[in-house]
C-alpha positions as CSV (number, residue, x, y, z in Angstrom):
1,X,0.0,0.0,0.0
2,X,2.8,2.4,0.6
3,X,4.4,2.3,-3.0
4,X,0.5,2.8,-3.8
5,X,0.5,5.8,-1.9
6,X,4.2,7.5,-3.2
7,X,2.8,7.0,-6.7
8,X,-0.4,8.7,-5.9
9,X,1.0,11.9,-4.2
10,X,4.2,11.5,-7.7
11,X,1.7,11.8,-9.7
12,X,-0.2,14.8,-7.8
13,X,3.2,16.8,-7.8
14,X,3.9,16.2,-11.1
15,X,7.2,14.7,-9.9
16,X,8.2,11.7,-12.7
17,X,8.7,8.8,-10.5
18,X,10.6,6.0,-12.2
19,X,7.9,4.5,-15.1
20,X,5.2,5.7,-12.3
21,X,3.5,7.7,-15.1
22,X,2.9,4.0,-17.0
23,X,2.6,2.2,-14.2
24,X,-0.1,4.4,-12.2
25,X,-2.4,5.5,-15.0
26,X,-6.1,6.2,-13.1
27,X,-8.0,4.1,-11.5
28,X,-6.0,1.4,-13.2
29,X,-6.0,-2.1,-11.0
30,X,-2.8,-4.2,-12.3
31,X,-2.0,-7.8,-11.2
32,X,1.2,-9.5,-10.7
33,X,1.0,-13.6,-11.2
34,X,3.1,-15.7,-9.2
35,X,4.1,-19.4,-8.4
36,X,2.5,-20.5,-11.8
37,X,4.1,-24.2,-12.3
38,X,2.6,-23.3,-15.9
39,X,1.9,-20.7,-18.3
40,X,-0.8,-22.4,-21.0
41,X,-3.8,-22.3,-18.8
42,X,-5.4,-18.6,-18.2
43,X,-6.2,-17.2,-14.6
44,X,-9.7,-16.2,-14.0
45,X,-10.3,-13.6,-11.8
46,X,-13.4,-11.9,-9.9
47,X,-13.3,-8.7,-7.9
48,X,-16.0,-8.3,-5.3
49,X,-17.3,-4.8,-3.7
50,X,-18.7,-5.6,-0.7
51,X,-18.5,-9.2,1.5
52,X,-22.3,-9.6,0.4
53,X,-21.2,-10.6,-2.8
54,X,-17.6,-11.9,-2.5
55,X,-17.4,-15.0,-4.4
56,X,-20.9,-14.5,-6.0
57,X,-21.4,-11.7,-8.0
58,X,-18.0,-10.0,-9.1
59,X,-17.8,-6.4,-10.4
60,X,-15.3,-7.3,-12.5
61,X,-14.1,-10.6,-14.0
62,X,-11.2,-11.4,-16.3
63,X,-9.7,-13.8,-18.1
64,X,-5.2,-13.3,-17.9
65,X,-2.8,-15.2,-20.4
66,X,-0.1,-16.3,-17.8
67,X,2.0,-17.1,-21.3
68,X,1.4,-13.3,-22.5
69,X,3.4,-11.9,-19.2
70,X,3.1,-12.4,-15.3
71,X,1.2,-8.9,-15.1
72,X,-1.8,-7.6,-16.8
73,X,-4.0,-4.5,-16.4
74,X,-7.7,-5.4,-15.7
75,X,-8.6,-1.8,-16.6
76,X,-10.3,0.9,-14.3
77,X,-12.3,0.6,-10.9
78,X,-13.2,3.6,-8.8
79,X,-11.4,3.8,-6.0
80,X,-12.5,1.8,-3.0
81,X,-12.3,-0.9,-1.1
82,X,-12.5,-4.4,-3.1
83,X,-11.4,-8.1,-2.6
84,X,-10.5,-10.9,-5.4
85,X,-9.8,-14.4,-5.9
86,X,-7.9,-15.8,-8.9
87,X,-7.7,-19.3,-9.7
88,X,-5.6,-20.6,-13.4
89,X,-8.3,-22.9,-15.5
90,X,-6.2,-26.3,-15.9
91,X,-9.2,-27.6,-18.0
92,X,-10.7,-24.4,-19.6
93,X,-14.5,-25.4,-18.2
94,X,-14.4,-21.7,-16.7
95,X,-15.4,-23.6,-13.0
96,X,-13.3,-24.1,-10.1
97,X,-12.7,-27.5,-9.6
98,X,-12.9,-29.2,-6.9
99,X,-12.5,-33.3,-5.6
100,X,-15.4,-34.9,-4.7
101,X,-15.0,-33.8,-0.9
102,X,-14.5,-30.1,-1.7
103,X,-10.6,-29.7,-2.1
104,X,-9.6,-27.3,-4.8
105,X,-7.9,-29.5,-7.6
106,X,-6.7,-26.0,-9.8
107,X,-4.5,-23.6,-8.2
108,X,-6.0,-20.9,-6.8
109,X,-4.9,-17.5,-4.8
110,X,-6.8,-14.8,-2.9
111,X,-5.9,-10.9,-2.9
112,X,-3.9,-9.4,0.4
113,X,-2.5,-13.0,0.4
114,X,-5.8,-14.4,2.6
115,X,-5.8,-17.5,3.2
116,X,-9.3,-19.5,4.6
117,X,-9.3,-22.2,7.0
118,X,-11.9,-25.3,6.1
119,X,-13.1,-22.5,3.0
120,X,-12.2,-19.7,1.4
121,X,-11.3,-16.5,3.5
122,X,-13.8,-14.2,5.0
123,X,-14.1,-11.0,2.6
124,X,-11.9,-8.6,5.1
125,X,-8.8,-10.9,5.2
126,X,-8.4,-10.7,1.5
127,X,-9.6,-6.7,1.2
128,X,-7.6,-4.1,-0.6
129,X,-7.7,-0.5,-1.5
130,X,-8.0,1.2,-5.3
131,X,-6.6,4.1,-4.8
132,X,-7.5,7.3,-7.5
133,X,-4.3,6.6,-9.2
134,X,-5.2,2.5,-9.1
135,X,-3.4,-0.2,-7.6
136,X,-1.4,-3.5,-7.8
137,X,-2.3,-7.0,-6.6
138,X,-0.2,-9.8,-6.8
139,X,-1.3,-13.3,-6.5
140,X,0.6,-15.7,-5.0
141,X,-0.5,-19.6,-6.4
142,X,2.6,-21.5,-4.6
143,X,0.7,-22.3,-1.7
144,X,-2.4,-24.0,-3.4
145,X,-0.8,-26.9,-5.2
């Protein structure tokens, strides 16, 4: 959140922070891909607004190309408070699988780095913030295989 916030006020003083002026364009929310054992499936993601409709009803879904990059802009939000879940598509069926007793059987990763015990985590462990000049979340998928 701090880099978030020495970008915004860059940008507000004009000052050209190194590539902060491509990397901080408004409202934009980036994300950074991580522990991907491969690159030929694509990540699906959902961002959520408020914990009534985290992991229901996402105000924004995408689809990312892990083989395109490990970071991708998902375009603008308005800033405020927000929570996402990524997970990489092994069989392009656009679910997330699971075994027959509920264990994830795709890799999977939560913004803020939540991680849910017996479930996914509550919608305030994985919140984040979209500041006016956007943000960056970074997905780590290590932990889920």
């Amino acid at each position: 959140m701090r880099l978030v916030s020495v970008l915004c006020t860059a940008l507000a003083l004009g000052v050209p922070a190194a590539g902060a002026q491509e990397r901080a364009r408004s409202n934009e929310l980036r994300v950074e891909l991580r522990g991907l054992r491969q690159t030929a499936a694509p990540v699906l993601i959902g961002i959520y607004a408020s914990a009534d409709e985290w992991l229901r009803k996402g105000v924004l879904e995408a689809k990312v190309d892990p083989g395109a990059g490990a970071a991708a802009s998902l375009g603008a939000l308005p800033p405020g408070e927000y929570a996402a879940s990524a997970f990489q598509d092994l069989n392009a069926n656009g679910k997330f699988d699971t075994n027959f007793i509920g264990i994830p059987t795709e890799p999977f990763a939560f913004s803020s780095g939540a991680v849910g015990f017996m479930g996914p985590p509550k919608f305030e462990q994985a919140r984040f913030k979209v500041a006016a000049c956007g943000a960056t979340l970074v997905f780590d998928f290590a932990g889920s295989y």
